[in-house]
N, C-alpha and C positions, 0 to 999 in steps of 0.2 A: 327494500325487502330483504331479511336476512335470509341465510342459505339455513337449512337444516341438517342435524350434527350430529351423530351418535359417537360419546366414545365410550369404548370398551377399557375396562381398567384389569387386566388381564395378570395378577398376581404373580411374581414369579418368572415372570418371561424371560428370559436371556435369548442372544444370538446361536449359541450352543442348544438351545430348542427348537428355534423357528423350523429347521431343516424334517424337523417331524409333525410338522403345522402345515401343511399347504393351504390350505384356507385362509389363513394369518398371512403366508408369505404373500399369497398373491395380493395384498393390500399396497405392493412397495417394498422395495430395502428400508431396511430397518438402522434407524441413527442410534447412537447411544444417549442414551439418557443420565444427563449428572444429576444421584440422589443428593436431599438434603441427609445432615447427620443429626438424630438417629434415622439411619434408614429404614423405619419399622411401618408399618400400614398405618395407623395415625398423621402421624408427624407427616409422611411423604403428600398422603390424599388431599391435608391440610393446606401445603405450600403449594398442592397443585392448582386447588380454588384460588387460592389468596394471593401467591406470587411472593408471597411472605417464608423470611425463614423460618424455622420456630420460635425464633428468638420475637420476631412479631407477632406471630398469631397464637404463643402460645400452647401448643400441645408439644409437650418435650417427650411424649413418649405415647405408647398405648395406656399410661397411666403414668400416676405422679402422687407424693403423698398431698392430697388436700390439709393442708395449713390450719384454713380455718375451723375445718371437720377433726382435724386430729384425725384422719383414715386413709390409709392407701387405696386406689379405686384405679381399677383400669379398665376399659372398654365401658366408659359412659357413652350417652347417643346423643345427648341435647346439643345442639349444631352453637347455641349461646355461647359453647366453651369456646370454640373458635371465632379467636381476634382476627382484626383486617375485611377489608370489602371483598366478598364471595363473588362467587366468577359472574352468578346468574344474575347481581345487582349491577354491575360494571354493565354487561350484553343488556339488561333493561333501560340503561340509560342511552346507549346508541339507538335500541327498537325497543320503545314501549311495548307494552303486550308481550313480549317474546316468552311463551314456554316450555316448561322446563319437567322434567320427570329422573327423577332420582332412582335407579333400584340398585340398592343395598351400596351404595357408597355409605362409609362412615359419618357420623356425626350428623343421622338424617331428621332426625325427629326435632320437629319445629324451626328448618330450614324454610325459607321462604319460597319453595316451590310449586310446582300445581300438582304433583302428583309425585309420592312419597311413600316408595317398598323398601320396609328393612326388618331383619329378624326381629323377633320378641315372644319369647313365649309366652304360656300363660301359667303366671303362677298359684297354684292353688290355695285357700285358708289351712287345708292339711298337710299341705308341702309336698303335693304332686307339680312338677313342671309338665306340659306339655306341649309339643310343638306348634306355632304360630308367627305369625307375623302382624306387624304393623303396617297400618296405609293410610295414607291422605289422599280425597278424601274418603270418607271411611267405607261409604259402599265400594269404595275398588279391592276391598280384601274377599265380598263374598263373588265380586265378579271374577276375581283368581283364583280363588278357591274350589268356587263352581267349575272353572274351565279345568285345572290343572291340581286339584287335590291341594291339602294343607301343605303348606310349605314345610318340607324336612330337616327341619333342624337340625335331627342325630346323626343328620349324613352332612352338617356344614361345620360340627365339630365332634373331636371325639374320636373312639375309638373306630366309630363306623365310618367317619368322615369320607365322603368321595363323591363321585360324579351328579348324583343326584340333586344334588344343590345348587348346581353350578346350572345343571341342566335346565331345573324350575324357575331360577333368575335368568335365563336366557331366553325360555317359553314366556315367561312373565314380560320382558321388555318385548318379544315381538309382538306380544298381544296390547299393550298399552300403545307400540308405534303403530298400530293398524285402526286401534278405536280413539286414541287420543291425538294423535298425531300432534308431539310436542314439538320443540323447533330445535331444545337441546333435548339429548338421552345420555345419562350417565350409568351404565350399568359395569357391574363391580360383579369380577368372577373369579371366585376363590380355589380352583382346584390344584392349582400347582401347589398350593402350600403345604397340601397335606404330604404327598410320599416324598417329596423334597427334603420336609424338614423328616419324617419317620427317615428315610432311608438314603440321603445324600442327591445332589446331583446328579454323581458318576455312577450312581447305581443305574439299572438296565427301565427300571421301573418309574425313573422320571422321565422317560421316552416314551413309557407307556401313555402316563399321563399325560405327555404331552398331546399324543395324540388325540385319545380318547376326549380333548377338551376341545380339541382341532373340529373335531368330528360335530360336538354339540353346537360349536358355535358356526358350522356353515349355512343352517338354517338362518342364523341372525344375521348373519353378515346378507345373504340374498333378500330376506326383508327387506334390511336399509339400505341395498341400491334398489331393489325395487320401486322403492318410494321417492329415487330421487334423495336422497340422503347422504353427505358428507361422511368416512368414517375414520374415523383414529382410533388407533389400539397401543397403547402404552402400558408400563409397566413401573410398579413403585421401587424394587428392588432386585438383587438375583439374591439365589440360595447357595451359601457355600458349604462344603465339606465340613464336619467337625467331629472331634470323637474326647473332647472335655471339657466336663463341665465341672463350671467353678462356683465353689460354694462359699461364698464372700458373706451370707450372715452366719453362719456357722462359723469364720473368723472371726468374723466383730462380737459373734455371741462368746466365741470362747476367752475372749482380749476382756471379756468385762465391758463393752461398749453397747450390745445390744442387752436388753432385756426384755423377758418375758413374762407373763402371768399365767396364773396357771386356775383351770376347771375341770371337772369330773376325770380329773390323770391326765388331761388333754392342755399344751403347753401353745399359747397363742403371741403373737408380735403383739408389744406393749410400745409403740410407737412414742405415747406420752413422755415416759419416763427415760428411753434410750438415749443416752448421748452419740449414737451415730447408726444408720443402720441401712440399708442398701434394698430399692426396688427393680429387681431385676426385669428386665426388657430383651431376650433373645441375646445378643453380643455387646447389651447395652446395661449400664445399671448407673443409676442415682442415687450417692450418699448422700442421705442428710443427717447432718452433723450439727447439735443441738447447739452451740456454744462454738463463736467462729473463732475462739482461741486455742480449738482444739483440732479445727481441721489440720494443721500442721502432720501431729501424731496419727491421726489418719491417713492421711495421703501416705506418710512413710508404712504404715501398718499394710494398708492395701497394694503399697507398691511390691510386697515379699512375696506376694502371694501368685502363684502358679497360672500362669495362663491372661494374668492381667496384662495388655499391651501397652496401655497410655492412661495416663489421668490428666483428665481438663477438669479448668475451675469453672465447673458449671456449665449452662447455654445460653447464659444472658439471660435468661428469665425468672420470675420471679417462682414458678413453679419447678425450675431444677435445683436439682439437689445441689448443695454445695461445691461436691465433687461429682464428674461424669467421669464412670471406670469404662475402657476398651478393651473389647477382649482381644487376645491375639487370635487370627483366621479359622484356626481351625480350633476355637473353644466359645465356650458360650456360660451366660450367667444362670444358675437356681435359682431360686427364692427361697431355699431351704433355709429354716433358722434351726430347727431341734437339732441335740447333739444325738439323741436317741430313739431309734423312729419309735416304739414304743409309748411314745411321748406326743406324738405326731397329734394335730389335729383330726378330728375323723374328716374333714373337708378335703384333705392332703389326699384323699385315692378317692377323690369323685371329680367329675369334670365340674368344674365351680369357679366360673370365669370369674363373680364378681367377689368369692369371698380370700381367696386365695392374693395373698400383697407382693405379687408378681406375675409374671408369665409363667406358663409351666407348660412344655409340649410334650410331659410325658402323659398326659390328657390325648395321645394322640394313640395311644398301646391302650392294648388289654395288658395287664404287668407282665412282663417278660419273666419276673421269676417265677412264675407260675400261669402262663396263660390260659391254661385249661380248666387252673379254678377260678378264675378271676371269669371267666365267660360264664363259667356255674354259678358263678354268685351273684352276676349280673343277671341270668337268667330266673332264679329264684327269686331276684327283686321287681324283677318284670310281670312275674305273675301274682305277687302281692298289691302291687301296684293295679293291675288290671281287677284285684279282687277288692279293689276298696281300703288294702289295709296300710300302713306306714313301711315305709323300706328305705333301703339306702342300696344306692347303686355303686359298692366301692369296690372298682375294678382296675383302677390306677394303679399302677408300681410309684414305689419311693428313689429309691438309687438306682434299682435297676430301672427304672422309666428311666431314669436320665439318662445312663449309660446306652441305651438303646438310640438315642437322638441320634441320628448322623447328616441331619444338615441346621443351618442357622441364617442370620443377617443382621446387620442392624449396621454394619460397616460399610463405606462407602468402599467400589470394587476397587480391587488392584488389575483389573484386567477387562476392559471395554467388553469382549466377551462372555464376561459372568457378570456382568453388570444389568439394569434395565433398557430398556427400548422403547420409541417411540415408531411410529407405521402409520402412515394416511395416505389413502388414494388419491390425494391430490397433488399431482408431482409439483405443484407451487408449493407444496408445506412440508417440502422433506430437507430440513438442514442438516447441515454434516454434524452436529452434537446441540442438545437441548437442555439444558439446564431445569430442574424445577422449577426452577423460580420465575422462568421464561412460558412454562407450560400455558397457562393462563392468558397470557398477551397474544401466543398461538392461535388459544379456541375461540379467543374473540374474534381476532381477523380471518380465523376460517369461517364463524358463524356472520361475517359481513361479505368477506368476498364473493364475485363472481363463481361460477364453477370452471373450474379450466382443466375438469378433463374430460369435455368435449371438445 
């Protein structure tokens, strides 16, 4: 009979946090955790089911240019993208039957589980989005909904981003461990990411948060000992310091290597036709380089450039770019291609995870250079919106969002202390360092072994 298991996937956690966690700390000392590289929420979540690096399973980033699509795409959910045998089919073949419930881990939808919460909103025929979620099976969305209100999206990205999200994914897994009672719980809690990446580590205000996330999750952690339940709290990556950002399609665009197309004054990535152009990922970015006779001249071109740390050839897979650029510590990659924001897409100051051919955390500000009207603008599209009519919510900053970014990741730590962590109340599962790629062979042998801490 397997033991039952809840882990918490706690975004952002370092050692340099715990100490404003008491609910966290009292799970155990905390081991470090070696990320895989890129250390980005994909890639990491990835190697934690699989045991894979990404070079096996696959996901080389929170996005990658699709080949055969001809389109940049990041934050897809279909769990198919991930290569390698998933954690919950390895634990099914020790104990048949064994169930499993997912809330809001990456890559959830049409993952092989019994029960499966993850964002998704609802997008409208007129192009209103509004807040929602996804679930498997499909009555468990009006049974959460009923309990605990529509799930908040605007507070799980964005300008509004905070506690609220974190709070109803938390409310959500204690109510699925009470009526379902699965044998694994994977719940995925995002709030360190937000004042992390807006405002640095060393800022006062990721101690806030720390807390503040401390606080929500001691209701869940008392759940699952209540129940008799195993718990691990781990972490995919830390956030470090940074204050530059590198604008590496704006080189390539101005070298003559990127190109663009252009509609209504508005200037879009022409992926087709580009002989080289870079998808940016936090401290990570992926050239792809149309013509491998010419990565040469790239690699020298990207290596001039300001804040670039290292170039590798690629991650082994067939979904990384040619080149993988590294940023140094304290800088981080754009997606910017225009050389003129005037030029800019209108997509470029809305929060618009899927249209945008990169990360962009200045999605996380009302615009810095003007926040005041950027909240008015927003607010005049809020009431168009609620009156039926078409709006656009462009409340983003261009350079100045960027310029406001003070933390990042995607780098594996230089300092066990700003790195991630592993935590579980079973003093048999606490090693002195954990590996990703180790994670997995862990949860299986916690979800087999005896309890030994009684």
């Amino acid at each position: 009979m397997s033991r039952k298991l809840v882990v918490l996937n706690v975004v952002g956690l370092t050692p340099r946090l715990l100490p404003h966690m008491p609910n966290l700390s009292a799970l155990g000392p905390a081991a470090p955790l070696e990320p895989v590289l890129p250390a980005v929420t994909c890639s990491v979540q990835s190697t934690f089911l699989t045991g894979e690096e990404p070079a096996g399973h696959g996901i080389v980033g929170n996005g990658w240019y699709f080949r055969d699509l001809g389109e940049v795409l990041l934050w897809r959910q279909h769990n198919a993208l991930v290569g390698g045998e998933k954690l919950w089919d390895a634990a099914r073949r020790a104990s048949p039957g064994l169930t499993v419930a997912n809330v809001c881990w990456w890559y959830a939808m049409g993952a092989d589980v019994d029960w499966t919460v993850t964002p998704r909103p609802i997008y409208y025929a007129d192009g209103r989005k509004e807040p929602d979620c996804y679930t498997y099976p499909p009555e468990l969305h009006d049974e959460l909904q009923d309990a605990l209100g529509p799930f908040p999206l605007f507070t799980y990205w964005g300008p509004n981003a905070g506690i609220a999200s974190s709070a109803w994914i938390a409310r959500a897994a204690e109510r699925i461990i009470a009526a379902k009672d699965p044998d694994l719980t994977l719940v995925y809690l995002p709030h360190l990411d937000y004042d992390l990446q807006r405002y640095g580590p060393s800022d006062p205000r990721a101690a806030q948060a720390a807390a503040a996330l401390d606080a929500v999750l001691g209701p869940l952690l008392d759940a699952a000992r209540a129940s008799g339940r195993a718990i691990v709290a781990l972490s995919e990556y830390g956030i470090t310091d940074v204050h530059r950002p590198i604008d590496i399609n704006r080189l390539l665009r101005a070298e003559g290597w990127l190109n663009v197309h252009t509609q209504d004054g508005m200037e879009y990535l022409d992926p087709w036709t580009s002989r080289a152009f870079a998808v940016a990922d936090h401290q990570i970015a992926h050239v792809y380089v149309r013509d491998v006779h010419d990565i040469p001249a790239v690699r020298k071109l990207c290596s001039t450039l300001d804040g670039v740390g290292e170039i590798r050839d690629g991650l082994g897979h067939e979904r990384s770019g040619e080149l993988v650029l590294l940023a140094e510590r304290d800088a981080w990659f754009t997606y910017y291609y225009w050389l003129d924001d005037a030029r800019a897409p209108d997509f470029a100051q809305l929060v618009e995870i899927h249209r945008k051919p990169g990360y962009d955390p200045a999605e996380l500000f009302f615009d810095p250079a003007g926040p005041g009207a950027a909240k008015a603008r927003a607010g005049i599209a809020l009431l168009r919106k609620k009156a039926g009519l078409r709006y656009r919510m462009s409340a983003i900053g261009l350079d100045a969002g960027a310029r406001a970014v003070k933390g990042s990741h995607g780098l594996l730590p230089a300092d066990d202390a700003d790195g991630p962590v592993w935590l579980c109340d079973d003093p048999a599962f606490r090693p002195d360092r954990v590996p990703a790629t180790g994670v997995k062979t862990l949860l299986l042998r916690l979800l087999a072994a005896g309890d030994a801490r009684t």
